[in-house]
C-alpha positions in Angstrom: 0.0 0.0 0.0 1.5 3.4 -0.6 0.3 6.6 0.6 -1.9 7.1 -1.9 -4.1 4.3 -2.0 -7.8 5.2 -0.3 -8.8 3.8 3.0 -10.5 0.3 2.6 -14.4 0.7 2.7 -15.1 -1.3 6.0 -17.6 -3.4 3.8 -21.0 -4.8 5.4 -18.7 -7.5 7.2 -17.3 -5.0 9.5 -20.2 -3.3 9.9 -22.6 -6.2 11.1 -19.7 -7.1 13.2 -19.9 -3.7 15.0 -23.4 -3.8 15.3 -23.2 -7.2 17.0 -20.9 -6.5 18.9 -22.9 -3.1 20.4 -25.9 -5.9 21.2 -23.9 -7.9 22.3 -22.6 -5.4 25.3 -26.0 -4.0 26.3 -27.5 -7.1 27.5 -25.9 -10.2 29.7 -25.1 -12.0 26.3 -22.5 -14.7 27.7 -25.0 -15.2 30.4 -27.9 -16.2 28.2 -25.6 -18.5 26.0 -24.0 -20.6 29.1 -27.9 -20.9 30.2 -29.4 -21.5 26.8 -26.4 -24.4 26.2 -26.7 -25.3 29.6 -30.8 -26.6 28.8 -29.9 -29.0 25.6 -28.0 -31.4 27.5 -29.8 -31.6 30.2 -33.1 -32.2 28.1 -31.1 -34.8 25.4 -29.3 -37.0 28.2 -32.4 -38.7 29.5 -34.0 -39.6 25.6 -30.5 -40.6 24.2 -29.8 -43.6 23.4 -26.0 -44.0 23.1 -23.9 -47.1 20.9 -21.4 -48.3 22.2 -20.3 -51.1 19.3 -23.2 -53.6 19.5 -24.3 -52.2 22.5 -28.1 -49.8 23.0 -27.1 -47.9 26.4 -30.9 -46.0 26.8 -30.5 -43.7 29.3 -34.2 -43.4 29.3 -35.1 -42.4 33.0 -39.1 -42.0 34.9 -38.1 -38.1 34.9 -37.8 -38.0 30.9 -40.8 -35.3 31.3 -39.6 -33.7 34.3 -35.5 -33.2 32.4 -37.6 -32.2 29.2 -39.4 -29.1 31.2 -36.1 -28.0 32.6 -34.3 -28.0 29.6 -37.3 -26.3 27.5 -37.5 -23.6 30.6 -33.3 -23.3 30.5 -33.6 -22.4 27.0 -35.9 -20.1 26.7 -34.3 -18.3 29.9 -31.1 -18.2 27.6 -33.2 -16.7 25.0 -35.1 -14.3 27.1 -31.8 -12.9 28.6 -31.1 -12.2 25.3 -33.9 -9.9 24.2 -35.2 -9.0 27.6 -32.5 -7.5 29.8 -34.5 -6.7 32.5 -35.6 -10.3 33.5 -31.8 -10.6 34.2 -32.5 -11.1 37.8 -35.5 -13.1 37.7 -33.9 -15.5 35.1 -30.6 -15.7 36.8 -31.8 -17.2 39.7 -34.7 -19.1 37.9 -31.6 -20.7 36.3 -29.7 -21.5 39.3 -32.7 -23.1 40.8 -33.2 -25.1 37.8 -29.8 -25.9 37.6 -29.8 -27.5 40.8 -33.5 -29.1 40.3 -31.8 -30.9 37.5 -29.4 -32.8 39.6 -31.4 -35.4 40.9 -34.1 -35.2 38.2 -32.0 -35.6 35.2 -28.7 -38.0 35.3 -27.4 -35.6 37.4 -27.5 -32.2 35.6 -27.6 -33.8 31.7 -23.7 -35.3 33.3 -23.3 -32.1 35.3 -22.0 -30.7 31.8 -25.8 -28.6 31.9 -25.6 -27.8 35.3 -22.2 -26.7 35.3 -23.7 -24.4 32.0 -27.0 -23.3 33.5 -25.1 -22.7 37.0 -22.7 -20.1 35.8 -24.8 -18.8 33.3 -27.3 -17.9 35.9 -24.8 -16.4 38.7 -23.7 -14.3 35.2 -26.9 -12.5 34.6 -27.4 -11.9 37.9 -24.4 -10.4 38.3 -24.9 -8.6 35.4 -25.5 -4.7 34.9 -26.1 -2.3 32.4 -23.0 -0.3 31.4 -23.4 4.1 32.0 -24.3 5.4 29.0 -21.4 7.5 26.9 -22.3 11.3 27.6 -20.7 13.7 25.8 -16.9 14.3 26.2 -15.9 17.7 27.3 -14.0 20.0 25.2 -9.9 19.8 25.7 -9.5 23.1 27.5 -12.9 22.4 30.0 -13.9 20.2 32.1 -17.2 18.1 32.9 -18.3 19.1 36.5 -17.2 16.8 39.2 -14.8 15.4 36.8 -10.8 16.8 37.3 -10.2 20.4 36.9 -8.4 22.3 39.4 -9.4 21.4 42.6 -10.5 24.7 44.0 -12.8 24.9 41.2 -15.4 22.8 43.1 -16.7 24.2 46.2 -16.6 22.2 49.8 -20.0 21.0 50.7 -19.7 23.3 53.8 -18.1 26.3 52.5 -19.9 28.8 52.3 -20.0 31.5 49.1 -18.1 34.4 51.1 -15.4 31.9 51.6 -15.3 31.2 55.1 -16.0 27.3 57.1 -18.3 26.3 59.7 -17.7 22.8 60.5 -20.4 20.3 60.5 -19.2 18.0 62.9 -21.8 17.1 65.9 -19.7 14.1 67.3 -17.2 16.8 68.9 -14.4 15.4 67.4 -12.3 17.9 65.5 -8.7 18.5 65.1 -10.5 22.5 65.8 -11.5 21.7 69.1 -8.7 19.9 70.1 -10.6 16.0 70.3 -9.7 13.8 68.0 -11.5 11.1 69.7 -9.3 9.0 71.1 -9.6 10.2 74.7 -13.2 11.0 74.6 -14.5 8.2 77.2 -15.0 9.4 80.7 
């Protein structure tokens, strides 16, 4: 490339990516995946039926219904974390007590590889919280209030605007009085 050669167009590649990636840092993404993968094993474990050579191992259990209705409620917690960030807190826990509801109702968590999923998943979203918004970055020369500056620029919370103090201190404990508080029994 020399220095003449145009900037590369970012293409729609890049830009999807960027979008994604803005989604995906608004809401408690990584949460809702771990929870959502956490639900299929948990739900495929007990209707498997696994060959090993000439060998059926059915894993088939009396709680086939019960794993099913974790698993289906698992993944659509994953899924609702996803496009409903406020539920975080609700669904995180839901997720936790499913997660632990799966252990003796479905081989042990779907092998604990579900539990382990649906356990972390769920102490993610609640854990979770929305990011502050970007304000508006102040110019070079000013400063936002209550952000740097110099520091007599801000004024004490008991100063008052002809410049003079009056302590707020009702515990009698002042370096102005003489007490610091280490001598103040008896």
């Amino acid at each position: 490339m020399s220095a003449e050669t145009p900037a590369a167009d970012p293409g729609q590649f890049n830009v999807r990516r960027q979008q994604f990636r803005a989604w995906r840092g608004a809401r408690p993404f990584w949460a809702g995946l771990f929870v959502l993968l956490g639900g299929f094993p948990i739900m495929y474990f007990p209707y498997a039926h696994l060959q090993l050579g000439h060998l059926t191992l059915a894993m088939a259990t009396t709680a086939g219904a019960g794993s099913l209705i974790i698993g289906v409620l698992l993944v659509v917690l994953g899924i609702s974390l996803w496009f409903q960030k406020h539920v975080r807190t609700f669904a995180g826990v839901a997720a936790i007590l499913l997660a632990l509801v799966s252990l003796p109702v479905s081989n042990f968590g779907g092998f604990v590889l579900g539990f382990l999923f649906s356990l972390i998943g769920g102490a993610m979203a609640v854990a979770w919280a929305p990011g502050e918004p970007a304000g508006p970055e102040a110019g070079a020369g000013e400063a936002a209030p209550g952000m740097g500056g110099a520091p007599e620029a801000a004024s004490l919370p008991d100063q008052r605007t002809d410049g003079t103090y009056e302590p707020n201190d009702l515990s009698g404990t002042s370096p102005a009085n003489g007490a610091n508080g280490r001598h103040s029994a008896g």
